[in-house]
N, C-alpha and C positions, 0 to 999 in steps of 0.2 A: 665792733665785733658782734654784739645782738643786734643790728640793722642786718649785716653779711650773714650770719646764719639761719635766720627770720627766711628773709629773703631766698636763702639758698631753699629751706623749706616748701617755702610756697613754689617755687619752680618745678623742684621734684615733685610737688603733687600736682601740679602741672601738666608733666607730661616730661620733663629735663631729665636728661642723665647727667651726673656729678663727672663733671672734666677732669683731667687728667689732676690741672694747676689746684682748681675746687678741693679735692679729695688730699692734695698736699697741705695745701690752708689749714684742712680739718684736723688733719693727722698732725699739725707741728705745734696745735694749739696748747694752753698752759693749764694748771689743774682748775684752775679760779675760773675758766671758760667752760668746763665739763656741763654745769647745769643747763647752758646755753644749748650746749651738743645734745644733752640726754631730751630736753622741752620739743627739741626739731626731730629728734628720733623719735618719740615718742608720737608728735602728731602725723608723722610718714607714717608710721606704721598702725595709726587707728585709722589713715586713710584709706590705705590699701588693703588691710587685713580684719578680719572679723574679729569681736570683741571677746575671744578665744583663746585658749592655748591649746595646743595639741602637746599628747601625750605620745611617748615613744618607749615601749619596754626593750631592752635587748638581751639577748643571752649569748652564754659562752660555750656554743656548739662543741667547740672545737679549740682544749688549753694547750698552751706552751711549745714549745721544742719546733719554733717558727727556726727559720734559714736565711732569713734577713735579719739586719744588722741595724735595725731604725734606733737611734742610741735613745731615745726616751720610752721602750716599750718592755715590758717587764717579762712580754712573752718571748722575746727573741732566746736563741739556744747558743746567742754568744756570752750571756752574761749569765753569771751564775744568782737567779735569784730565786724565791721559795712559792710563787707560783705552781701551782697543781698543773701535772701534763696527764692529757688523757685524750682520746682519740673521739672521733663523732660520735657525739650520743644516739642511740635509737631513735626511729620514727616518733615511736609512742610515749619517749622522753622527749622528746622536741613539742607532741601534743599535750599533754601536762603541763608543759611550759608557758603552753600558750595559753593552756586553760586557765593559769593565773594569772596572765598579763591581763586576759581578757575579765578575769574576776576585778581585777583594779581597776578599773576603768580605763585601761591604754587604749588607745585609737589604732594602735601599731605595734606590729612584734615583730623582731629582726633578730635573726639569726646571724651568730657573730664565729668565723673560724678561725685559728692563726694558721700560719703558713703562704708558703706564694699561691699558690691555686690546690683545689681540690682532686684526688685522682676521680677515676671514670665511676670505682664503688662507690667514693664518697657524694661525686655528685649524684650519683642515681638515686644514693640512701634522702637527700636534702631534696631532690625532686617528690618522693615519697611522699617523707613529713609535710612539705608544702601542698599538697592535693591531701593529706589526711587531717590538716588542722581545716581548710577550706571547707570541706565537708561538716566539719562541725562546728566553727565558726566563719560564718559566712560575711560575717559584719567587719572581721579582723583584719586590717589592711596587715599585707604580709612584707614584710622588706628582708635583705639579706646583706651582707658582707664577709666575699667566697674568696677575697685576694682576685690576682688578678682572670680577666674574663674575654673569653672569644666571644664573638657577636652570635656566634651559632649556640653558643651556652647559654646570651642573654634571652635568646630568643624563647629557647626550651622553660627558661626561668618563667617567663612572661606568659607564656602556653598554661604551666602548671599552677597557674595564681600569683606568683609573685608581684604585686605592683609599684616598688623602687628597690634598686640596688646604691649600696655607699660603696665609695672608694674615693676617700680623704686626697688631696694632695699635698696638704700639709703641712707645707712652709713653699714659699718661693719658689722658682727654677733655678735666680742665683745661690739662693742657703741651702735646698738642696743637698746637696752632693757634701754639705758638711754633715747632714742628720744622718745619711743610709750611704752605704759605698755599693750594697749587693742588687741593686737595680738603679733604672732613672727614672727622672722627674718626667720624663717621655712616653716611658710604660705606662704609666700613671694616668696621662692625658688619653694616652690608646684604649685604655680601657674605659673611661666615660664615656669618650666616642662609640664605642662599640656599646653601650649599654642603649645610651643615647639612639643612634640606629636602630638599636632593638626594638624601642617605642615602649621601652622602659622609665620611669621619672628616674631624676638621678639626686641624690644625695650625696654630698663633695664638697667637702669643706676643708680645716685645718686646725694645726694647736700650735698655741701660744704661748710664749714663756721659756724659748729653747734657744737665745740667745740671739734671738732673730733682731733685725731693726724696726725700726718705725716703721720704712719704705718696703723692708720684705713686707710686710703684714699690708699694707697697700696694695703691693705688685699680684697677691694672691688672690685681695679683695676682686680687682679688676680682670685678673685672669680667670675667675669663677663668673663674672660676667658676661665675658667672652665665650664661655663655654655654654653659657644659657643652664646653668643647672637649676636644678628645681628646691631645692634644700639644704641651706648651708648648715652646717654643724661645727659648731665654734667650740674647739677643747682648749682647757688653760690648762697647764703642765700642773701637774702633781707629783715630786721629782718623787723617782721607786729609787731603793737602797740597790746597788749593787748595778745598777747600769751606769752610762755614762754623764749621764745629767742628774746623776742621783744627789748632787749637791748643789745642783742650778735652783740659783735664788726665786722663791716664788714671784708673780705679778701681782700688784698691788691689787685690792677689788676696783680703786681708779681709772686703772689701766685697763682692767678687763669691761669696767663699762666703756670706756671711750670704743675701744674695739669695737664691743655690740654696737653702739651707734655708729662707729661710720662704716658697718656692712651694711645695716638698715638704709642707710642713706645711699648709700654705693646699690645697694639692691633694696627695693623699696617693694617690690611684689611680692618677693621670695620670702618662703617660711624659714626664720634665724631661728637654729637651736641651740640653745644651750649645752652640750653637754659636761664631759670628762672635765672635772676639778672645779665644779662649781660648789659642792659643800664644800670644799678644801681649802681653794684659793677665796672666796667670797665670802665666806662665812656666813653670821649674823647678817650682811648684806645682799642676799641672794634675789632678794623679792626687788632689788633693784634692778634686774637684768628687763623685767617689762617696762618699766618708765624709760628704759636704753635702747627699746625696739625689739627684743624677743616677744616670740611668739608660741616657743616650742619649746618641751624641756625631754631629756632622757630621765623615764620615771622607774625612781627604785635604784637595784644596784647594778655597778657597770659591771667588764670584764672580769678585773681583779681585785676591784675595791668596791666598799661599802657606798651605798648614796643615802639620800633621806629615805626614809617609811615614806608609803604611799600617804600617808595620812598629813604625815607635817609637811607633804606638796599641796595636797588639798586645802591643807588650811591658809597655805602660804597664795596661793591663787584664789582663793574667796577671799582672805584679808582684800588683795590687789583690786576687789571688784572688777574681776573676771571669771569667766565660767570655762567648761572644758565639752 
């Protein structure tokens, strides 16, 4: 097994893409082999990627009283939980926002809505903010996540400073249709496409830990491939009280490295982020997601839950001897 992983190594840095049969190898492998998996992830990703991490702030534009049905999301307005609902913040609340992302040192600030898409006030109001934080900070790469998008909105996006848009896919095409019932896994893909066309980078990723299998987590891996996205964002379930996974057993921190490493290997150029339930699910083990092939973390707090102080990621990426 270290000969086959060595090897599978040095091909991807090569120039190889990880085969279908490769990436099942990787994925059926036992915990005793992980060291082997994180040693190959880890030099893919010092090959292709700079000795770096990227920082990513987000915020909660826009809480709760969403109209989909995604059973691990604490914003949906099917389940009754104690998430804060409140409508799009201001311009000048949104540049505030950004003013402190941008005081922490984040490379990135992304505006985060719930709901399926924006009406016409609200996108006009987010067009705004994105041309008033520009102006002031010019250095800020700007990202968004608006639900879903016409390619005529991404464009508008791209016009007014935007330079990537997220829209997770999530899980699978076949698991799917067991997370969400109020849209498809097909909407999903239309809308990268349509970002994609824009000549927007795309961020698109998925979370983990929602009873999915080994082979879902694969089939996503490779479908995110196939789509050519530019930034995968890997969440581990964090189960919230009062939705439908709200008793779905955590992933071991084992499991969530093996994950990071066979995206890294499955995509070897593209920047792997860490986000959603990495203090949670990883704990004390967190500074292991870079010896796994991460490159990227969401810095601070997410949506609805707490993350580390900017301070204990700083220290946790200088321990790693890496810089930002």
């Amino acid at each position: 097994m270290r000969k086959f992983i060595k090897v599978l190594a040095e091909e991807i840095i090569g120039g190889k893409d990880l085969s279908l049969k490769e990436a099942e190898d990787l994925i059926s492998l036992k915990g005793c082999d992980l060291p082997l998996l994180l040693e190959a992830a880890a030099r893919v990703c010092q090959h292709f990627r700079a000795n770096k991490v990227n920082l990513c702030s987000i915020t909660n534009a826009k809480s709760g009283a969403c109209s989909q049905d995604c059973k691990f999301c604490a914003q949906s307005a099917a389940y009754k939980t104690d998430v804060p609902v409140y409508p799009l913040i201001e311009p000048q609340e949104m540049l505030r926002r950004a003013g402190l992302a941008h005081e922490s040192f984040s490379k990135r600030f992304c505006f985060v809505t719930s709901g399926e898409s924006l009406g016409e006030d609200e996108f006009d109001k987010i067009c705004e903010g994105l041309h008033l934080i520009k102006s002031r900070f010019s250095d800020l790469k700007l990202d968004a996540s608006l639900g879903f998008l016409t390619q005529g909105r991404a464009k508008r996006l791209k016009q007014t400073g935007l330079s990537r848009y997220n829209h997770n896919l999530e899980t699978s095409s076949d698991y799917f249709p067991k997370i969400c019932s109020t849209h498809t896994y097909l909407k999903r893909v239309e809308t990268v496409q349509a970002v994609k066309e824009a000549g927007l980078e795309v961020c698109c990723g998925g979370i983990f830990g929602l009873g999915e299998s080994q082979q879902d987590r694969l089939k996503l891996s490779l479908a995110l491939r196939d789509l050519e996205v530019d930034c995968i964002p890997l969440n581990f379930l964090n189960p919230i009280s009062a939705t439908p996974l709200g008793h779905q057993k955590k992933l071991t921190y084992k499991e969530c490295l093996k994950i990071i490493s066979i995206f890294r290997l499955v995509h070897p150029r593209r920047e792997i982020k860490v986000c959603g339930g990495r203090e949670s699910v990883l704990g004390n083990k967190q500074s292991l997601i870079f010896k796994a092939g991460a490159d990227s973390i969401i810095f601070g707090d997410y949506l609805t839950t707490k993350g580390n102080s900017p301070n204990q990621d700083l220290e946790m990426i200088k321990a790693a001897g890496l810089s930002i």
